[in-house]
N, C-alpha and C positions, 0 to 999 in steps of 0.2 A: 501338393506336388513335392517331389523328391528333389533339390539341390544338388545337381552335380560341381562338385567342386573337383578341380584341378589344382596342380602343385606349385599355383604361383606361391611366390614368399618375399615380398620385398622389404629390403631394411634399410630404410630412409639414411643419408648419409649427411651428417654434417659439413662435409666440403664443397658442398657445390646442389644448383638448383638441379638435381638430377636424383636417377635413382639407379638402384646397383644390387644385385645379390651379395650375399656374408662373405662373400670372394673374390668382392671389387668395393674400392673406395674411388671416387670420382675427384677431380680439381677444381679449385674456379678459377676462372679467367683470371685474377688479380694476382697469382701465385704464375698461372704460365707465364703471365708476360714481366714478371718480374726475373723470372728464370731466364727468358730469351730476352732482356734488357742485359742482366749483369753476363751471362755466362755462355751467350752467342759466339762469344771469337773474345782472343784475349785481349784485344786494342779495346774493346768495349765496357770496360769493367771501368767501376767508378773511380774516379781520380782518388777518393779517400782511400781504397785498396791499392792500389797502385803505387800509393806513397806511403808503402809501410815502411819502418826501419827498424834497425835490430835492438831497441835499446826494449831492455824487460821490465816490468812494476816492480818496485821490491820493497817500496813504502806500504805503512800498513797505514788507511785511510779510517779515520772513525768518523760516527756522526751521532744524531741523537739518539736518544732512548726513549723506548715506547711501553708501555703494560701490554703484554704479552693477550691477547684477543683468542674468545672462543668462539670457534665453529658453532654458527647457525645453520640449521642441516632442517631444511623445509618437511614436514610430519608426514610420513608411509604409513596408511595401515589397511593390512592386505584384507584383503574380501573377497568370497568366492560371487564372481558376477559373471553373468550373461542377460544381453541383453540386445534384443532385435528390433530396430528401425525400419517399420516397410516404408519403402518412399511413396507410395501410394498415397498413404497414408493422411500425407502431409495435404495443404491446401497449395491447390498446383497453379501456377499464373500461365495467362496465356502461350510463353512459349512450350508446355511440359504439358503430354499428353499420356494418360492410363492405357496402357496396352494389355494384353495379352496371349497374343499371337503365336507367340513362342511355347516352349510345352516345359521346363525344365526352373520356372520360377518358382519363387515362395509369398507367401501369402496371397495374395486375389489377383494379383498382377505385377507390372513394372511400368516406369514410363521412357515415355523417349522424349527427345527433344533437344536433349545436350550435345550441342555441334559446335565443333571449333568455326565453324562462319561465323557465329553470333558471340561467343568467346561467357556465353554464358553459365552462371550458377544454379546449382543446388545446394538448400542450406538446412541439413539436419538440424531440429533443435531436441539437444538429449540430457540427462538430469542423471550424474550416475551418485550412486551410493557410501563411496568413499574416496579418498584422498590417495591416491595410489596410481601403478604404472597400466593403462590399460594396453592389450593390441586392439587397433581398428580396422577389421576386415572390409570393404566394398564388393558385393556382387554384383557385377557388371558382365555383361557383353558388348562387344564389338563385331561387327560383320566384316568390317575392312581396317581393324586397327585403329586404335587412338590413344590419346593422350590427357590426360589433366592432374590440374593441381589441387592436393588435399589440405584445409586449413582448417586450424583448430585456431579458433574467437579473432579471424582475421589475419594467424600467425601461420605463413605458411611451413607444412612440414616437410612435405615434399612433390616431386612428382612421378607421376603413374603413368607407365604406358600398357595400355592391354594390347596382347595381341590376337591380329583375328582369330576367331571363334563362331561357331555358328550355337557355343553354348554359355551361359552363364558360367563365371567364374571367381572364385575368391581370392581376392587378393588381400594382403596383413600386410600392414605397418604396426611394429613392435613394441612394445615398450614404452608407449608417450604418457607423461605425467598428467593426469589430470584431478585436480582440486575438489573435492566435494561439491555438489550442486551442478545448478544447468550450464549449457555448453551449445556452442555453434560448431558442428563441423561439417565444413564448403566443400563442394564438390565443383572445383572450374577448369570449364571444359578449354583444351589449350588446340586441338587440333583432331579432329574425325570426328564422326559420330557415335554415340553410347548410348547403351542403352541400361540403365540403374534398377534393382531390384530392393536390395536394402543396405542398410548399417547395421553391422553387427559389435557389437563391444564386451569385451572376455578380460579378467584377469588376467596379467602377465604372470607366466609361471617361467617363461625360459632364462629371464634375462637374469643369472645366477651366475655372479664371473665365479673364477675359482682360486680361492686367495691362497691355495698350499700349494708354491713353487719350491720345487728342491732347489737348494743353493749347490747345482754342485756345478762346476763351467764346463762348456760344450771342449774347452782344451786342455786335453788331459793332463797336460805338464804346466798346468797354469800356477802363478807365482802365489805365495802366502798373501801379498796385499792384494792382488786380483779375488784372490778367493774373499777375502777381509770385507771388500767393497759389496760384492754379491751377496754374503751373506746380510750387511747393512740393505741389500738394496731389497732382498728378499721378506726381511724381518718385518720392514714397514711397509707392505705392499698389502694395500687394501684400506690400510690403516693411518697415512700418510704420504704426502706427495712430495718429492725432490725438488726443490728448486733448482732451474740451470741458465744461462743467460750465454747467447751468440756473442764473443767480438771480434776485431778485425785485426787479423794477424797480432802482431804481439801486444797491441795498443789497449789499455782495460780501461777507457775512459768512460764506458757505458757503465761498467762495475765500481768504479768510482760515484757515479752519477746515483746508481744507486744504495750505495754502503751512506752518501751524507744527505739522501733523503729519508733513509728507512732507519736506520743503524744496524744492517744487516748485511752481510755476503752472501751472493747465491751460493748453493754448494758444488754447479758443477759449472765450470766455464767448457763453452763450447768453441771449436777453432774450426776451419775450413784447411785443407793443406793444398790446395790446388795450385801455391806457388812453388809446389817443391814434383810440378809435373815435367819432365824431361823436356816434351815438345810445348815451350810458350809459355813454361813459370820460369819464375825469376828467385830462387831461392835464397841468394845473398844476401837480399833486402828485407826477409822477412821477419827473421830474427821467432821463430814461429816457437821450436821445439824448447829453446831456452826458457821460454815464457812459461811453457808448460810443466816444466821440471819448479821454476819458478813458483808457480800456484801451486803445485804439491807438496814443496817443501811449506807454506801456509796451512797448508792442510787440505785442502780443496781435493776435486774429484775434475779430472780432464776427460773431457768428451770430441773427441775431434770426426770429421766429414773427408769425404775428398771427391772436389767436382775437377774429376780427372780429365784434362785436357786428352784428346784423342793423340794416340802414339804418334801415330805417320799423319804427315799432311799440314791442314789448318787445324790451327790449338783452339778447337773449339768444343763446346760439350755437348750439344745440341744435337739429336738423332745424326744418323749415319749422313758420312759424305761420299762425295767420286772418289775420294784420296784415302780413304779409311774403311773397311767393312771387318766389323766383328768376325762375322761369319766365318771371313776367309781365314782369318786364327785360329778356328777350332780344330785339332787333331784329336785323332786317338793315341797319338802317340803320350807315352809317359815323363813329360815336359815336367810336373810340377817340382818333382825334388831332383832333376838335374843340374849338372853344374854347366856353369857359362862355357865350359868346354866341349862335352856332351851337345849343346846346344847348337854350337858351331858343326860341329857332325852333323847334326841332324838338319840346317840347313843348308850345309853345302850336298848333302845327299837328297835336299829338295822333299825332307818327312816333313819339314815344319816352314809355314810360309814365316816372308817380310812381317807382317802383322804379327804372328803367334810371337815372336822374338822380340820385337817391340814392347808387346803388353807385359811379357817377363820382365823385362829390363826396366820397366817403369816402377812395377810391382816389387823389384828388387831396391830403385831408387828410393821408395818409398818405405821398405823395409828398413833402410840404413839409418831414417830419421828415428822411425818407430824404435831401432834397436836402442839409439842414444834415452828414451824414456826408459825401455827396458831395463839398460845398464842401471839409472838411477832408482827401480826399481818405483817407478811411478804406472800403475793400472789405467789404462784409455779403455773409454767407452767407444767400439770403434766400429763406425758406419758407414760401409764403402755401398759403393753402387745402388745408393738408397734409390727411391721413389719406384721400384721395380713394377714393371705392367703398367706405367704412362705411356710409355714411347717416346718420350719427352727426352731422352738421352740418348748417347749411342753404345752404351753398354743394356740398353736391351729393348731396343726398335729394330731386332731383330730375332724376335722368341724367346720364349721362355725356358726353350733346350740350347739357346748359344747363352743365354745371364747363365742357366744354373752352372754349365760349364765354366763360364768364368769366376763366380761366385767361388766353387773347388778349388781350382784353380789354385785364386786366389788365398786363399784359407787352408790348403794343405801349404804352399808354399812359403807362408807366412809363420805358420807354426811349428813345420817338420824340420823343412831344410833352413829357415832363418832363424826357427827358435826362439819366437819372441812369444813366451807366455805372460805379458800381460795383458793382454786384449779380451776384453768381454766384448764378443762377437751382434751389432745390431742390424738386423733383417729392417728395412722399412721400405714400403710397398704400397700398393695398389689394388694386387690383382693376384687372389692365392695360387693360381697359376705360375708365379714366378718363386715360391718358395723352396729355400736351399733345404736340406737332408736336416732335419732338426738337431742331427749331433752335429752342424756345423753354424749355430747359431745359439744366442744365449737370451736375446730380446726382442721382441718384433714392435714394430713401431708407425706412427702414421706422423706424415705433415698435414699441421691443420690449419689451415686457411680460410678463413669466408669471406664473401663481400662485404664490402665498408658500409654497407647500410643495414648489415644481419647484426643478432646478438649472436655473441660465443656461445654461451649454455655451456653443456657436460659436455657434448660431442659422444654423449654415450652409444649412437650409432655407429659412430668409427670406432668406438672401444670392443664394442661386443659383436661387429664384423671383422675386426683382427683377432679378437679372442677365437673365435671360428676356425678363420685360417690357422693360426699356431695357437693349440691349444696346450696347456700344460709352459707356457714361454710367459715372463714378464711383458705386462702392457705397457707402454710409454708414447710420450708425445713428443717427437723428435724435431719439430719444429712446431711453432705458433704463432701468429702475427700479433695476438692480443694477448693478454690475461683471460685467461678461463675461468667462469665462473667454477670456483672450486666445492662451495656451499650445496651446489645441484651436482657436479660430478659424485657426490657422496650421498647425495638422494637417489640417483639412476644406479648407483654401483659401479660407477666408471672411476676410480680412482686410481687414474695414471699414475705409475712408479713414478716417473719424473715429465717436468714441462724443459722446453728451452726457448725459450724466447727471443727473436731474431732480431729486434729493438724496443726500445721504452722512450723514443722521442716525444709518439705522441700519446705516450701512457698519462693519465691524471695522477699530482705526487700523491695525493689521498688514498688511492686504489692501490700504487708500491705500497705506502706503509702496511694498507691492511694486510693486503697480500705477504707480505716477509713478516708480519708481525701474527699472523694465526698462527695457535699452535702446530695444524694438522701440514705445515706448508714447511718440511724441512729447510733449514740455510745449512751455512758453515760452522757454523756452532753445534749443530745438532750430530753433524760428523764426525769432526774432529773430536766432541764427547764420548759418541762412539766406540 
């Protein structure tokens, strides 16, 4: 019989027990509800934020010294394979019956029997020929829809939903490593009925990122150190990863913590600026921009965020309220390089709402900080309105035609009429649905997250589903809850330009040293040599 195949394409995501095409990344629950813990309303935010003060680092912390560790990078050796599992085949236990019925199968038949009532398995067992990336196709049908999880020797990779069909269909998960010799991969069923024809197993030929980024920056009047940093970040991209570490407001106690366990600096300190937001930060006390000028003059590389409290209303970041709607701000009027006077025109003549006037003036307040890095001639790595296509915010739980609006917005106003060219512009996202004009961005990026009971690995799902979305852009890992296995990110080809890491409380100190001590894992030294 002839296989019809259809244009399923799934590519399994590291963030979350879910699955998603090359132009969505998914969350897990541990990441939402950290989100709607700290950044629900301002009164909710942990008392260690809350009690920041303006005093800046300016000691220089040292610790010990380590022999400098080479990269173990797990053995690739490509081979042309294919290779088909008819499930028939297999010796079937009494829930799995051989059918036929159907007209569009391969080999003698198919079976059924796999229903989410019983929550039961199928377990290929397969022997492939080399040590490399394979994809693993499923041809299945559904009559009414279903769902299950695929698992390679117990590990699950991800999950699959077919939709209904009245035909067989192929469905590919990408790029999964597999070791020379035999192999179990499970097929369990999570919810409807299915019905399994075979396994098919192919050499990965796609997963090829593409390591020749032009350095040149998305802002055309960008400064000599903005260029200077790009061009650094450009050089070793493919070929080494940036080290970067989160702290909190001006406070570098985590980067202490780890300069006298490692003997190393990360190379970019990451900030959040959401107390310098108009409605519900507290800007006095942060002491935020000093800090950053601060680490520059060290030599470091500044990465800053902004979980921007909404303009009007309650100061809170969490999708839209009754007191706040994006929406209502979007004009087509020519707002971005107006002056606060113009502005005033245009809302007493009722062109531009409460909202639209708002978001300026935030975007302005925030320009004023940004300008004092400029003045010092310090380059931010700068990622507003990150996590785009969650919903999860209310700069874009309301489409991805009111973000890219504001995204512009944002980005003409910041670089035309503010003039602040040191900003290397970072996209980080969800859903390529939300992605800005690629002359208005310089990096695209992902948070990554898993539950507390997964391993990290490469995360090379999320790398080569934002490589998709923005292709020809720097890949980066703009948040992390863990250390990634960096040894397998350079087996998959996932080699994130940089990590940032959002604590190391409950990091092992064994895991810092190796980690700051490989060669292939940039610090501060490796910059500043630069």
């Amino acid at each position: 019989m002839i296989m019809r195949k259809s244009a399923a394409f799934i590519m399994a995501v590291s963030l979350a027990a879910g699955v998603c095409g090359c132009s969505e990344i998914k969350h897990t629950t541990s990441y939402l509800e950290r989100q709607a813990f700290e950044y629900g309303a301002y009164e909710t935010k942990p008392a260690a934020e809350t009690a920041e003060t303006s005093v800046t680092t300016t000691e220089t912390v040292t610790g010990p010294s380590f022999t400098s560790l080479s990269l173990e990078v797990p053995a690739v050796y490509t081979q042309d394979t294919e290779l088909v599992y008819q499930a028939e085949d297999y010796e079937l236990t009494m829930a799995f019956q051989e059918s036929n019925t159907k007209t569009d199968y391969t080999g003698s038949g198919y079976i059924s029997g796999l229903t989410g009532e019983l929550q039961n398995t199928f377990v290929f067992g397969v022997e492939v020929p080399a040590s490399q990336h394979y994809d693993i196709s499923l041809v299945v049908c559904a009559d009414s829809g279903a769902e299950c999880t695929l698992l390679l020797d117990d590990r699950e990779l991800t999950d699959i939903a077919v939709e209904a069909n009245e035909y067989f269909v192929s469905v590919t998960v990408p790029g999964v490593y597999m070791e020379l010799g035999g192999h179990n991969i499970s097929v369990s069923q999570k919810d409807g009925e299915m019905y399994l024809d075979c396994l098919v197993l192919k050499n990965n030929t796609t997963l090829i990122p593409d390591r020749e980024i032009e350095a040149v920056p998305c802002s055309k009047n960008a400064s000599d150190e903005t260029k200077r940093l790009l061009d650094f970040m450009c050089e070793n991209y493919g070929k080494a990863i940036i080290s970067g570490q989160y702290v909190s407001g001006a406070e570098d106690d985590v980067i202490e913590r780890i300069v006298r366990t490692t003997g190393k600096y990360p190379a970019i300190r990451f900030a959040d600026m959401y107390n310098y937001s108009r409605n519900g930060g507290d800007p006095e006390t942060t002491g935020l921009t000093e800090s950053c000028i601060d680490w520059s003059e060290q030599g470091g590389i500044t990465g800053l965020m902004w979980h921007w409290y909404a303009p009007v209303g309650e100061p809170g970041v969490l999708e839209k309220s009754d007191d706040f709607s994006q929406a209502d701000a979007v004009t087509d009027e020519d707002v971005a390089k107006a002056s606060a006077e113009e502005l005033a025109v245009m809302a007493k003549a009722g062109a531009v709402s409460e909202q639209c006037i708002a978001i300026i003036e935030d975007i302005d307040t925030i320009s004023e900080e940004l300008k004092k890095l400029c003045d010092a001639d310090v380059p931010v790595l700068w990622r507003p309105l990150h996590q785009a296509g969650s919903g999860l915010y209310w700069w874009d739980s309301e489409g991805s035609e009111c973000y890219k609006w504001l995204w512009e917005l944002m980005f003409v106003r910041m670089t035309e009429y503010h003039g602040l060219d040191n900003l290397l512009w970072v996209w980080s996202g969800v859903d390529g649905e939300y992605i800005p004009d690629p002359s208005q961005f310089d990096i695209a990026a992902a948070d990554i997250y898993i539950e507390d009971d997964a391993e990290m690995e490469s995360c090379y799902q999320s790398f080569y589903a934002l490589q998709e979305m923005a292709p020809e852009k720097l890949i980066a890992m703009s948040e992390c809850g863990m250390i990634p296995d960096w040894s397998l990110e350079f087996r998959d080809g996932s080699v994130w330009s940089y990590f940032g890491m959002r604590s190391v409380d409950e990091v092992d100190s064994e895991m810092l040293i190796e980690l700051y001590n490989t060669a292939e894992i940039l610090t501060l030294d490796d910059y500043t040599d630069y």
